[in-house]
Legacy VTK file of the C-alpha trace (Angstrom):
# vtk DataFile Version 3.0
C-alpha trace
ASCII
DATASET POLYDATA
POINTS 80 float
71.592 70.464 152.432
70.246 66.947 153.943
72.431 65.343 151.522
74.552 62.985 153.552
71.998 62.867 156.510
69.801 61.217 154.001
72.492 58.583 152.119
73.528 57.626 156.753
69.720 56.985 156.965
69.329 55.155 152.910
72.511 52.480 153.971
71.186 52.188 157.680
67.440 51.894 157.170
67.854 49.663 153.331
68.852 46.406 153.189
72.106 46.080 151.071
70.484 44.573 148.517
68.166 47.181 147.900
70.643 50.454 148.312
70.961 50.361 144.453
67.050 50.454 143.976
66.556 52.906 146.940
69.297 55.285 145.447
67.657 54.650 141.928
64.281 55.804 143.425
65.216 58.774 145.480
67.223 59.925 142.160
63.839 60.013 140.217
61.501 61.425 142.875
64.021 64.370 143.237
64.442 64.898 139.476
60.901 64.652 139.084
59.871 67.247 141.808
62.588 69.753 140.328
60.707 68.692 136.643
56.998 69.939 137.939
58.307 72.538 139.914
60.294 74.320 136.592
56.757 73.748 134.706
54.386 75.248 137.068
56.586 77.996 137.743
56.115 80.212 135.216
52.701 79.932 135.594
52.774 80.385 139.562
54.429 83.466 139.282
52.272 85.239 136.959
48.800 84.110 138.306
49.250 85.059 142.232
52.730 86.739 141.713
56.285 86.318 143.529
54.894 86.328 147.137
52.194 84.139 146.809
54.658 81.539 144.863
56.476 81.344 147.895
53.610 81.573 150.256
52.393 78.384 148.312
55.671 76.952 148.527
56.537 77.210 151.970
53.122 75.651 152.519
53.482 72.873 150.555
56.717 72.267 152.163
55.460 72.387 155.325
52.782 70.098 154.497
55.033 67.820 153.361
57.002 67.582 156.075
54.251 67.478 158.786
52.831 64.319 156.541
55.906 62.597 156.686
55.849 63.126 160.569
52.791 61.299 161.132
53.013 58.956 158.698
56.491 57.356 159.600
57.270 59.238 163.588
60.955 60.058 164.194
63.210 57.221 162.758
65.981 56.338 165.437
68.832 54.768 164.154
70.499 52.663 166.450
74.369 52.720 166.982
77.022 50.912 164.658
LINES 1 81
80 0 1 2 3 4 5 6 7 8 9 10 11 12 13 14 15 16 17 18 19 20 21 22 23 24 25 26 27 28 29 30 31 32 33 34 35 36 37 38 39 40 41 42 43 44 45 46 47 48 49 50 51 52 53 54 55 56 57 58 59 60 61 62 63 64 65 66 67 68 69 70 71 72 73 74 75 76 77 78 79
């Protein structure tokens, strides 16, 4: 959905010489996410159910994103 809000911020924010590796490492940390997530899945669901899942999801989510908040602030990128 973020998809081309996050490669505007990658080439902004990266150095051109490390695009490649930034691209290379965002590719991984996606892939792995959607890796764990498929495995605990199936467990998820049948220990607290299908609501709880996505209780648990929407909080880690939100956690997530209220981490990456404090830790970096809004990122302003200035004009080309």
């Amino acid at each position: 959905m973020s998809d081309i809000t996050i490669a505007t911020l990658r080439q902004a924010l990266a150095a051109s010489a490390d695009t490649v590796a930034a691209m290379r490492a965002y590719m991984v940390m996606n892939n792995r996410g959607l890796l764990v997530g498929m495995l605990l899945a199936p467990g998820l669901f049948r220990g607290i159910g299908v609501a709880g899942t996505i209780c648990l999801c929407g909080m880690a989510i939100r956690f997530t994103g209220m981490t990456g908040m404090l830790r970096h602030g809004a990122v302003q990128v200035a004009p080309a």
